[in-house]
C-alpha positions, 0 to 999 in steps of 0.5 A: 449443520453448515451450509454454503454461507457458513462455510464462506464466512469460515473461509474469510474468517480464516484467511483473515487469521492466517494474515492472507488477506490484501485490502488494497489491490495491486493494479498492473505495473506496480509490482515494479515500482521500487520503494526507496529512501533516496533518488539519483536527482541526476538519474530521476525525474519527478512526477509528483506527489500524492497523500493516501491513508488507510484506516487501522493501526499499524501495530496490530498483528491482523492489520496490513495498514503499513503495506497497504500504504505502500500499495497505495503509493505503488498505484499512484506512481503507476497511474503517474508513469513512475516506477520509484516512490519515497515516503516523505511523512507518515501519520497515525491519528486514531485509527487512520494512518497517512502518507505523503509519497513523492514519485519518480521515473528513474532510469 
């Protein structure tokens, strides 16, 4: 019969199928950090840069490499006070992909 720890391990192992699962947190203000291809140098000013990665590819149907990146450098511009990034490069080597976001506080 099922008991309680079976029935958490179907649970996880469903929402994982269905694509629900986030592996990265979303922290308090980055939900109004926009991703962008390019800034108004005149309206921006640059905060920095920042190298994040996650392992996995991104071609595969149950893994959020790709977003998870972007989430990663949507923190990163909070934690710099900024509220727009631009992916300047990404890599995949094996099973980690990488990106180097730079970060801006445009008005």
């Amino acid at each position: 019969m099922f008991n309680k720890k079976n029935n958490i391990v179907i649970i996880f192992l469903f929402l994982i199928s269905c694509g629900g699962a986030r592996f990265v947190e979303e922290v308090p203000g980055a939900e109004h950090v926009n991703l962008v291809a390019s800034v108004d140098q005149t309206q921006c000013e640059l905060k920095g840069e920042v190298k994040d990665s996650v392992k996995g590819y991104s071609d595969s149907s149950l893994n959020n490499t790709e977003t998870n990146l972007i989430q990663l450098g949507k923190n990163a511009a909070v934690e710099m006070n900024g509220n727009t990034i631009i992916i300047l490069e990404r890599k995949q080597y094996r099973k980690t992909q990488s990106a180097v976001f730079k970060i801006y506080d445009c008005k």
